[in-house]
ROMARZA-996258 format. One record per residue: residue in three letters; x, y, z of N, C-alpha, C in turn. Coordinates in steps of 0.2 Angstrom, whole numbers, plus 5000, padded with zeros to 4 digits. Layout:
<atoms>
ALAXYZXYZXYZ ...
</atoms>
This chain:
<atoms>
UNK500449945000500050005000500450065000 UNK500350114995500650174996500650215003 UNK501250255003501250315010500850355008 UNK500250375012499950445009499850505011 UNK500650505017500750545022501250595016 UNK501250665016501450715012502150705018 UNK502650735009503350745013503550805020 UNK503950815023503850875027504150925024 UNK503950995026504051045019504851045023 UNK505151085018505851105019506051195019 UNK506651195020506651275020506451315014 UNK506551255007506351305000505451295002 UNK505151285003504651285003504151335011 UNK504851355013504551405018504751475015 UNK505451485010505551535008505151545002 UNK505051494999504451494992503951554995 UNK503251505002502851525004503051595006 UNK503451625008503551685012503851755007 UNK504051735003504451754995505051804998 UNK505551755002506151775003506651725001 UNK507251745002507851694999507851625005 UNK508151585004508151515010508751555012 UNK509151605011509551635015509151675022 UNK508851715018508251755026507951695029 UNK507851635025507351605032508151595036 UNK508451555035509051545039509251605042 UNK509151665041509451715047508951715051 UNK508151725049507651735057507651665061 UNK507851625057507951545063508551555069 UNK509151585063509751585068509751675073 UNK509651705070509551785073509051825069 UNK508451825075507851845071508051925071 UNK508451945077508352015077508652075073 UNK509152005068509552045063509052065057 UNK508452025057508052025049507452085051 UNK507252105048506652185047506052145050 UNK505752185054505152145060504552135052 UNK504552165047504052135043503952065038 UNK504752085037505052005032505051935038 UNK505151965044505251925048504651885050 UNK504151935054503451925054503251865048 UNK503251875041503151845035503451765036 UNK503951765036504351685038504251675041 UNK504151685049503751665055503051625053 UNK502651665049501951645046501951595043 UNK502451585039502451515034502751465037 UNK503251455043503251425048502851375052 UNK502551435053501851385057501451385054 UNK501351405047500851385042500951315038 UNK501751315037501651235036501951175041 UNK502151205047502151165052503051145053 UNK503351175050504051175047504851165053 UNK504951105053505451095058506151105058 UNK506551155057507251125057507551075056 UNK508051055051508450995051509050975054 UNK509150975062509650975064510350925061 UNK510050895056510550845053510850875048 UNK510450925044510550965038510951015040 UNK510651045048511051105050512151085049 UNK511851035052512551005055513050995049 UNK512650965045513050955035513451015034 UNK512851055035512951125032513551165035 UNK513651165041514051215045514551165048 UNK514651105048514951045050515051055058 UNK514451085060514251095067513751065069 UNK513651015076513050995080512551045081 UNK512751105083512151155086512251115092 UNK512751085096512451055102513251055109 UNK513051075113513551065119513351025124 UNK513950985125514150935130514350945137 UNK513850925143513850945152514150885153 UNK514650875153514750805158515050795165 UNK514550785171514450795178514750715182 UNK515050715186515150665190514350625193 UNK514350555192513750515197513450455189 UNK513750445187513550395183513650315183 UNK514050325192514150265195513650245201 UNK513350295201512850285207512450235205 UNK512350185212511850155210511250165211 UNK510750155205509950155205509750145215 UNK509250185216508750155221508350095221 UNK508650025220508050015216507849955223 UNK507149945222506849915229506249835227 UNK506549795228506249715224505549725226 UNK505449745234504749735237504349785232 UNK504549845228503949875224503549845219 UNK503049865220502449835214502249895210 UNK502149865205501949925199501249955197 UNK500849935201500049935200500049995206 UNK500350025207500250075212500250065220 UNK499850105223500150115230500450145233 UNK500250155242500650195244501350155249 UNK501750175251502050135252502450175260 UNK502450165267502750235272503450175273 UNK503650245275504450245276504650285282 UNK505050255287505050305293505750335290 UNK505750405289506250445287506550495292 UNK506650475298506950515304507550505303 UNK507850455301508650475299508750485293 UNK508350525288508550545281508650495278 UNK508450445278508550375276508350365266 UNK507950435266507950455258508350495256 UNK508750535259509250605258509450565250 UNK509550635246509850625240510650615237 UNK510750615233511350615232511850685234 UNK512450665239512650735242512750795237 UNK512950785230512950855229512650865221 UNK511850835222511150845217511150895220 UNK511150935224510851015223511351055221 UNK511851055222512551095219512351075210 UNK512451015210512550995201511751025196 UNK511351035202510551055199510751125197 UNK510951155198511051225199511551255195 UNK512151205192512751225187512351195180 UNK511751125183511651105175511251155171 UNK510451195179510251265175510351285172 UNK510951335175511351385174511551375166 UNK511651305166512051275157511551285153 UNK510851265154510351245151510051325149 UNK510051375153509951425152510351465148 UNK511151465147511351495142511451455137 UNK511251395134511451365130510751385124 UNK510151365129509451385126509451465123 UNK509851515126509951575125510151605118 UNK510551535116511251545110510851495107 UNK510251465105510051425102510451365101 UNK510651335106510851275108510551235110 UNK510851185111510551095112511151075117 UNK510951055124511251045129511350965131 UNK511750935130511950845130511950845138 UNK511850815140512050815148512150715148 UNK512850725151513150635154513150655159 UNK513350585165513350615172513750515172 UNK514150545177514550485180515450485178 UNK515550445182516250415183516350345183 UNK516850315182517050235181517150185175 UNK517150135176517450075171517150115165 UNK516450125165516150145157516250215156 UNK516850255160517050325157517250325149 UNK517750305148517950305140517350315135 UNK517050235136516450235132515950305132 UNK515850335138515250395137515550445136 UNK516050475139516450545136516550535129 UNK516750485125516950475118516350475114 UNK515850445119515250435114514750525115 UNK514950545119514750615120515150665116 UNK515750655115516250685111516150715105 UNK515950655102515850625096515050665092 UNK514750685098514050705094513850795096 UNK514250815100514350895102514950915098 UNK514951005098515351045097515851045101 UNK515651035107516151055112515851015120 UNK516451035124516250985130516551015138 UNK515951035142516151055147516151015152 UNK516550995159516850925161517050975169 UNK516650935173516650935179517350925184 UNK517750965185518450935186518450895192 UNK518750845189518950765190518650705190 UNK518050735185517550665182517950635180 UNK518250635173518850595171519550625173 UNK520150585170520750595172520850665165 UNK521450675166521650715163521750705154 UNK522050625157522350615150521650585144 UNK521250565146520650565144520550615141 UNK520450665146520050745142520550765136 UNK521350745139521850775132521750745126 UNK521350685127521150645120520450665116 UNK520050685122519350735118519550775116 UNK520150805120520250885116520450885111 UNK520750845109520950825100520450825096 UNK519750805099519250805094518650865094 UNK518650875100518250935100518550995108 UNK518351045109518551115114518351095121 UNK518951075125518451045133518751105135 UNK518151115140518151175145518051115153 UNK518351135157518551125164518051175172 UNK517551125174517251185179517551155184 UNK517351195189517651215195518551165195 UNK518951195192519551175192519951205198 UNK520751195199521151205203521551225199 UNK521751225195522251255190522851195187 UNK522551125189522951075189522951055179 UNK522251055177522151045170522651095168 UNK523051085166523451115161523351105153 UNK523251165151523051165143522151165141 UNK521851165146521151175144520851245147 UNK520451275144519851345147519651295155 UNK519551345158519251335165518851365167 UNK518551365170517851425174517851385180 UNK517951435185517951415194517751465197 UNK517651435204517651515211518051535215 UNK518151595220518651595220518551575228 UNK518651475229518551455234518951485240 UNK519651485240520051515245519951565249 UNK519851635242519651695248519151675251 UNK518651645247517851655250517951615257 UNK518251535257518351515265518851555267 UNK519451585267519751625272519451675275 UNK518851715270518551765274518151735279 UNK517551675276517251655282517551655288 UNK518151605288518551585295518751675295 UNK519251705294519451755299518751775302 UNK518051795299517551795304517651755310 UNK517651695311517251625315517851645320 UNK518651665318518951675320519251735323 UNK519151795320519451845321518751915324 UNK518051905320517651945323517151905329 UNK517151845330516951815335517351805339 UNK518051795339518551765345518351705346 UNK518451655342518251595343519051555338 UNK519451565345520051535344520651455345 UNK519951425349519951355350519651325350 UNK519351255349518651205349518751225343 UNK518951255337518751225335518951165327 UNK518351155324518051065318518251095311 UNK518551065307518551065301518151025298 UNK517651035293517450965291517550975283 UNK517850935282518350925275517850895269 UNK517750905264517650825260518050795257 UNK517950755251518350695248518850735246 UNK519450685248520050705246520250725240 UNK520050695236520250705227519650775224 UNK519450815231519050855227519450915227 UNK519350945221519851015216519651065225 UNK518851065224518451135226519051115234 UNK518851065238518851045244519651075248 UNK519951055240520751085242521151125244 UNK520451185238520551245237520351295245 UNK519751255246519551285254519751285260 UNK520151195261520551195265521151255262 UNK521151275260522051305259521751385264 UNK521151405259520851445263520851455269 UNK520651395273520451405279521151405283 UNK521551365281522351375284522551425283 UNK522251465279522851535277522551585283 UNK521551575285521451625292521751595295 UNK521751535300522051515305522651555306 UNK523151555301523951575301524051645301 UNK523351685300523251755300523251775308 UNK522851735313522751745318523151705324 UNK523751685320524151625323523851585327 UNK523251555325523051505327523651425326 UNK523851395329524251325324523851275321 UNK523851255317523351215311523351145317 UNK523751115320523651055325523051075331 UNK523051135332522351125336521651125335 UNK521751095327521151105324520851015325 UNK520151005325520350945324519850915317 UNK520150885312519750895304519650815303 UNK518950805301518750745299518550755292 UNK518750695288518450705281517950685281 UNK517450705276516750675277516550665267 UNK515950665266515950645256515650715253 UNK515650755256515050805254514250795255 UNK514250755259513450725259513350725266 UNK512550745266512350765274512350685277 UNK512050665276512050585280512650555284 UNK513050555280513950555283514050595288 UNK513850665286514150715290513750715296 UNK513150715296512750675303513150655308 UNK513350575303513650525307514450555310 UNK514450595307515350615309515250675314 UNK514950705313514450755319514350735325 UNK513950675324513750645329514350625334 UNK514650575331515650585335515850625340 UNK515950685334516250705335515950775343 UNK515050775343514850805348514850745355 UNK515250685353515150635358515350655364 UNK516150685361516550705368516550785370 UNK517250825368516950885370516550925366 UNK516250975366515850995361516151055357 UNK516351055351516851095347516351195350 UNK516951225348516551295350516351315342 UNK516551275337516451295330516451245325 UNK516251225321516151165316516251215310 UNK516651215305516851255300516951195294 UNK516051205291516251135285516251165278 UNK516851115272516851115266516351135263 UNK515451115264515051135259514451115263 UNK513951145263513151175263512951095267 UNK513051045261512750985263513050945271 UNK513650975271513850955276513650955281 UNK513551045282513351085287512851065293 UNK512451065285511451035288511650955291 UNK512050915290512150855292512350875298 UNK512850935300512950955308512550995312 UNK512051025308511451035309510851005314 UNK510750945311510450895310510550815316 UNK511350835316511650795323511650845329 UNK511550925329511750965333511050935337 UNK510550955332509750965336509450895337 UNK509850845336509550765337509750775347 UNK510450805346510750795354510850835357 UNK510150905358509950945360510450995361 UNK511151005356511451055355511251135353 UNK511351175355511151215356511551275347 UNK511651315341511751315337511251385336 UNK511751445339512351445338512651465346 UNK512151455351512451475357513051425360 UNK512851355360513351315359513851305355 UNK513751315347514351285342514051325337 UNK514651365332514251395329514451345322 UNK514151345315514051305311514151345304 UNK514651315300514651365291514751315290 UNK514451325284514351295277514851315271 UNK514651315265515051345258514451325251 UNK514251365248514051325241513351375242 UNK512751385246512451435245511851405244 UNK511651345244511051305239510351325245 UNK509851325242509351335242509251315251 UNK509551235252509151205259509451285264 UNK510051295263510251335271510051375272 UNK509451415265508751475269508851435272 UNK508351375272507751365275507851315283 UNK508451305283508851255289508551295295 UNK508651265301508351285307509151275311 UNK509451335314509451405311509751395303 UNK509651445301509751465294510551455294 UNK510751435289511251425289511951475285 UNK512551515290512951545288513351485281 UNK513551535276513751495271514151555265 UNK514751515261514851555259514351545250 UNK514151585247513651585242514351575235 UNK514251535232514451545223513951535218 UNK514051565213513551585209513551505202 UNK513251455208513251395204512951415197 UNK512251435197511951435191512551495186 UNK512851525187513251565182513851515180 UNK514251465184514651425182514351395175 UNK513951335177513751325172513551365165 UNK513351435166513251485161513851505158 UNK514351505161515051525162515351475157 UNK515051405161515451335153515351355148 UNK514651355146514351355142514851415136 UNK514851485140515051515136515751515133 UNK516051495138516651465137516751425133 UNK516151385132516351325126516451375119 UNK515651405117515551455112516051485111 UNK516451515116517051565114517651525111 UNK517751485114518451425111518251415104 UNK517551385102517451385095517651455091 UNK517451485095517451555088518351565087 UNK518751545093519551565092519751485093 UNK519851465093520051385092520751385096 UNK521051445092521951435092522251485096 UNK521851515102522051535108522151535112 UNK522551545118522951495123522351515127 UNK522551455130521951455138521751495140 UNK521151525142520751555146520451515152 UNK520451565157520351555165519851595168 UNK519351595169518751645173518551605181 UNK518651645184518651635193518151675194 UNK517351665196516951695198517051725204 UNK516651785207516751805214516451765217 UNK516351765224515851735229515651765234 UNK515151775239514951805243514851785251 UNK515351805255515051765262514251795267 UNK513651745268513151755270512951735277 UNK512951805280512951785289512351775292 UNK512051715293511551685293511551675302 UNK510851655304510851635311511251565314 UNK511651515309511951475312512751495314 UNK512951565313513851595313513451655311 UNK513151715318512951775315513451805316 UNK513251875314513951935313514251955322 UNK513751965324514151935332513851885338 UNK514051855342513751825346513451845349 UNK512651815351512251835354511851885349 UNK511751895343511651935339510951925336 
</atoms>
């Protein structure tokens, strides 16, 4: 039996009905604002008149460009929540969740926020946004196979190793976020972790006078940001000659669950006069162990955070933190990808956003305040 479904119309047949060149349609698709609001108006109208879809494959022939940028974020090794006792047919199902026994992945709120940020300027510049997420045995296969179908590729520092990205880079422009300056030979966009925790701690230490008792709560070793903060937080100690041995620092993973448990510890014995953590998620995890064992916060122990995300409004007290402009990171990738294409053969560019410290009821601007 014949198909006697009509072809889809194409761009001669939008420029036909509009009676402009297929070169005007192709500028009001790619920048409407450069074509005259009436020719424009016209090609818009034969657009939805005939239903007419861009060819992103055509696009691609044409300009030997995807039209498309590559997000690739750590957690593709995470394992699924997956649960046998579920049934498919519905239902409800209770969960006693007093020890957060659903918390999310420790840093889904931080990566929500840089993927926005990506998604918003990429949609801006009439982009198409790829997102991978993960690390491990099946990295090669996803970066390459990510590689392979974008323009270009912004890369979560220390998703992959180095020499991996040096081999993407052969193929298409990697940009490098929240870096340490370690990627050598790629664009970067970071923040500028150090000051931002130094300033915090000279506060905790120098406008509070809280110059013993106290926590360091660190994250994962191999993290860029983590390294960068600690360097920070040692540089106030040394400003106020406090010695970095009276400090006492547990590592924890970025994620509140952990940090609970490491909180919990370490309020076992004496009670620190200040708990100064890595990043946001931690914080609420000292939080969360403060107010379990009727610790008092911040009359007892004052509590910072770093990273700014949404829960430390709303924490009980609200949480001191230093704020980074996650959603610009990712807007910052994104741009940075853009710009490497347009100059290919330019040496490295490095953009270090500002940061902002936020004196919150968990470490306010003086005790008793």
């Amino acid at each position: 039996m014949t198909d006697q479904r009509s072809a889809p119309p194409t761009v001669y047949d939008v420029a036909s009905a509009a009676g402009v060149s297929i070169a005007t349609v192709s500028r009001v698709l790619r920048t409407p604002d450069a074509v005259r609001e009436g020719t424009r108006d016209r090609v818009q109208a034969a657009i939805r008149s005939l239903g007419y879809v861009p060819s992103g494959t055509a696009r691609a022939l044409a300009g030997r460009r995807t039209g498309v940028v590559g997000l690739l974020l750590p957690g593709f090794d995470v394992v699924p929540d997956e649960r046998p006792d579920l049934v498919t047919d519905g239902g409800v199902r209770i969960v006693d969740d007093r020890r957060h026994v659903t918390q999310p992945s420790s840093s889904n709120l931080y990566f929500d926020e840089v993927l926005r940020g990506a998604e918003v300027e990429a949609w801006q510049r009439g982009l198409a946004l790829m997102v991978a997420a993960g690390r491990g045995s099946s990295r090669d296969v996803i970066v390459n196979d990510v590689a392979g179908r974008v323009d270009g590729l912004a890369v979560m520092a220390r998703t992959v190793p180095d020499d991996l990205l040096e081999h993407v880079a052969r193929r298409v422009p990697v940009v490098v976020l929240a870096d340490d300056g370690r990627s050598h030979g790629f664009d970067s966009v970071s923040v500028d972790n150090v000051a931002g925790m130094r300033t915090l701690a000279e506060h905790v230490i120098g406008r509070l006078g809280i110059r013993s008792g106290i926590a360091y709560l660190a994250g994962p070793v191999d993290s860029p940001d983590d390294l960068e903060r600690a360097a920070g937080f040692r540089q106030a100690l040394a400003d106020h000659g406090v010695p970095a041995s009276d400090v006492t620092t547990v590592h924890g993973d970025f994620g509140r669950v952990r940090a609970r448990e490491l909180a919990t510890d370490l309020f076992s014995g004496a009670v620190p006069r200040a708990v100064v953590c890595s990043n946001d998620q931690s914080a609420l995890g000292v939080l969360d162990a403060a107010a379990a064992l009727g610790i008092r916060v911040p009359e007892d122990v004052v509590v910072t955070g770093f990273d700014g995300i949404d829960a430390g409004r709303f924490s009980t007290p609200r949480l001191t933190t230093v704020h980074q402009p996650m959603g610009e990171l990712g807007r910052a990738a994104v741009r940075a990808v853009v710009d490497r294409l347009a100059e290919p053969d330019g040496p490295p560019r490095a953009v270090r956003l500002p940061v902002e410290v936020l004196l919150r009821e968990s470490c306010p601007p003086a005790l008793g305040a």
